[in-house]
N, C-alpha and C positions, 0 to 999 in steps of 0.2 A: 413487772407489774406487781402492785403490792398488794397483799393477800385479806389489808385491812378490811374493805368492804363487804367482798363476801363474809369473811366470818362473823363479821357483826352484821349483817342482816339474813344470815342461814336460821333466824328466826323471825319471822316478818311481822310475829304478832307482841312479840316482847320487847325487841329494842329497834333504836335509832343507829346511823351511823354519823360518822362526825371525820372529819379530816382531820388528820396528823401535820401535814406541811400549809403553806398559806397559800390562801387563797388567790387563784391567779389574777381575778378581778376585785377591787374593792366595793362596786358597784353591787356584788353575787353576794355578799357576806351579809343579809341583813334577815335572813331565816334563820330559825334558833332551833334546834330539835325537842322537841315538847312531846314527850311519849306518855307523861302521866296525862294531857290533856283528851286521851282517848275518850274517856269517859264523863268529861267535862260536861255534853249535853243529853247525857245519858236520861239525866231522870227530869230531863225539860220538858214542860210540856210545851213550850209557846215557841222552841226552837229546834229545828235539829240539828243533828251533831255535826255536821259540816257548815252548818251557820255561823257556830261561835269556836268553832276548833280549824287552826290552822290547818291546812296541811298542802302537800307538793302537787300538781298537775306535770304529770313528763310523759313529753311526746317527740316525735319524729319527724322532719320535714327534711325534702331535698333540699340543698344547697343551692339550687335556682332560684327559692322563693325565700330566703333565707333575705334577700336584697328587702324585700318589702316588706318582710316582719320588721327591719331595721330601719329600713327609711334612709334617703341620700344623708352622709355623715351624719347618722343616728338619730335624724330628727323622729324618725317615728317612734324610734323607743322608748326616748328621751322622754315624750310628748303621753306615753303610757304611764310611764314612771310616773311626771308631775301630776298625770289625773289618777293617776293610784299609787298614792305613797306609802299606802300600809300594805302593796303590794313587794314579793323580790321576782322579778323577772331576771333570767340570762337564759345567753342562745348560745351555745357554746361553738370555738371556734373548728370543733372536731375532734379527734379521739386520738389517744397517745400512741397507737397502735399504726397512727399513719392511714387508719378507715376514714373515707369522706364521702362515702354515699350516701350519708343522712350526718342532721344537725339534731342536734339534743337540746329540746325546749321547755324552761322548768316555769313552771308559775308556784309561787309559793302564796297563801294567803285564807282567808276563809272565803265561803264560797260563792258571795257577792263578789270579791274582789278577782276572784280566780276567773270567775265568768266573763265579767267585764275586760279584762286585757284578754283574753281568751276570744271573746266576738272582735277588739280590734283587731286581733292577727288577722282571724278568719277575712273579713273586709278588705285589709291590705293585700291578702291571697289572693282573693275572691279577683280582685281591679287587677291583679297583675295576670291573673288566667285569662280574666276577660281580654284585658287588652293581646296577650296572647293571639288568643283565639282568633280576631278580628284581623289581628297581624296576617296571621296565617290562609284567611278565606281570601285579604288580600290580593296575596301574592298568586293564590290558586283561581283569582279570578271567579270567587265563589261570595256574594254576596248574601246568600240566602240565609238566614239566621235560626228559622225556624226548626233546621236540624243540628245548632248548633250545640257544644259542647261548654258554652262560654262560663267562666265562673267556676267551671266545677274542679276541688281540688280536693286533698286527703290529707290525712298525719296517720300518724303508726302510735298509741298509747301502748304505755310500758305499765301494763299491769303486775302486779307481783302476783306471783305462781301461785300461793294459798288464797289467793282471791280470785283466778282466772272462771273458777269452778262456778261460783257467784254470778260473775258475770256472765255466765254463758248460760246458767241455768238445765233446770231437767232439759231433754230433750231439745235444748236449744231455745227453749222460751223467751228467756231473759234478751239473747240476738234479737229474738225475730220480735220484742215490742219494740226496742230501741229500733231497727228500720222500719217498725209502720208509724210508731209515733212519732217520727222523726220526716213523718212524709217522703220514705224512700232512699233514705241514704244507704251505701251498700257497706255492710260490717261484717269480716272477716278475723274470724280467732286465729292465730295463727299455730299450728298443734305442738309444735319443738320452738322450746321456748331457750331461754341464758342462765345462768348458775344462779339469777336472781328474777327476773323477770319472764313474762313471756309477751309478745305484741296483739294489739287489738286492733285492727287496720278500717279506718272509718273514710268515707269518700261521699261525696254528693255537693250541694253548692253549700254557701257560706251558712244559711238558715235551718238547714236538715245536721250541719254537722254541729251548729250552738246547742240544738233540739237535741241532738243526740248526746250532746255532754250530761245536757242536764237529767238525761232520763238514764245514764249511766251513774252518773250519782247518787240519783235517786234508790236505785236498785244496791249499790254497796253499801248505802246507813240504811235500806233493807232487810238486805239479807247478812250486812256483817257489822253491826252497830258499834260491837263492842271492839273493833277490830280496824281502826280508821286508817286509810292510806294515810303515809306518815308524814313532816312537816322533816325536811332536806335540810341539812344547814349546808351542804356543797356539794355540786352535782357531778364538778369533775371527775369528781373520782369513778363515775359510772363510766365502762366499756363496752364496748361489745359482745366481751362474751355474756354480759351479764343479761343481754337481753336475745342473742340468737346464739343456734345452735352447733356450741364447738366442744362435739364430744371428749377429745384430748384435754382439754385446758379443764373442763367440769369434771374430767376425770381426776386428774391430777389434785384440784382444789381438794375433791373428796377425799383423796389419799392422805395430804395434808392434814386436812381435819381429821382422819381417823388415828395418825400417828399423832 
């Protein structure tokens, strides 16, 4: 595994990283790394800085629901792309490491657009849990819906570690608005994080977890303006260690870096 990634973003607040080999989708290549644009809407007043400043959305979904972010042969992606072309969406097919218990989901764009393929997934999730669900009472000869669980799904955000701090705020403040204003969604920091990231584990139905993006953004051109989650040119190159915890391999990278 190549030691590129880590060392160019062991600073989260100064550079970008960039691939060395090509990209395995042509479809993935259409985010550019913009790291002078941090400050682009700095001294706006009629905008803020994730309005007019690219940048990456990357999250985590199981492999079960990975079908209906994509849609039978690709129509749903497809059908994102054409309604947001200034958007880059990929859903990676898994991690080189041969890890497939989650898919890595990047949206690249400013924050109109990021939001917008962002509520499609959640909806395509949302119909695939419900239908789920319904599957399930089914079979258990349980029609009663009133305690049902229908709809309700999760992702895992890959926050970078100099921001996790932000996000979670004194005391846990910054958690506990995003689940009231979010009308109840349950958000979980996760405390051992990857050599570059650590996880932000959000759950509840499709409308708590849109609500809850957005009040997560909100809180990062907050509390870190000058300091914008960054704009991806290729997501491949992210692993697992980079976002959970494998003390051996963040050992090793450290060692490297230090010699």
């Amino acid at each position: 595994m190549s030691d590129i990634l880590p060392n160019l973003l062991s600073d989260m607040h100064n550079s970008d990283y960039t691939e060395e080999q090509p990209t395995p989708s042509t479809n993935d290549g259409n985010a550019t790394t913009n790291n002078s644009s941090n400050v682009a809407g700095a001294g706006s007043s009629s905008c803020s800085p994730y309005d007019v400043n690219s940048f990456t959305l990357l999250f985590l979904v199981r492999p079960a629901v990975v079908g209906a972010i994509i849609g039978r042969e690709g129509t749903h992606i497809k059908e994102l792309r054409a309604h947001n072309p200034s958007a880059s969406i990929t859903v990676t097919p898994g991690f080189a490491d041969g890890t497939n218990d989650w898919r890595l989901v990047a949206i690249t764009g400013v924050r109109s657009c990021v939001l917008k393929v962002y509520a499609g997934m959640l909806k395509s999730m949302s119909v695939m849990a419900h239908n789920n669900n319904n599957n399930n009472n089914n079979n258990n000869n349980n029609n009663n819906n009133s305690n049902s669980m229908s709809g309700k799904i999760g992702v895992k955000f890959l926050i970078p570690k100099s921001h996790m701090g932000a996000v979670i705020g004194k005391g846990g403040s910054n958690i506990n608005k995003v689940r009231q204003d979010s009308g109840g969604a349950s958000v979980v920091a996760e405390k051992q994080g990857g050599y570059v990231y650590r996880l932000l584990e959000m759950s509840g139905d499709a409308h708590q977890l849109e609500i809850g993006l957005q009040i997560l953004l909100q809180i990062l051109e907050s509390e870190m303006p000058d300091k914008l989650l960054l704009d991806i040119t290729n997501v491949h190159q992210i692993q697992p260690h980079h976002f959970e915890f494998h003390p051996e391999k963040q050992q090793q990278q450290q060692q490297r870096r230090s010699n």
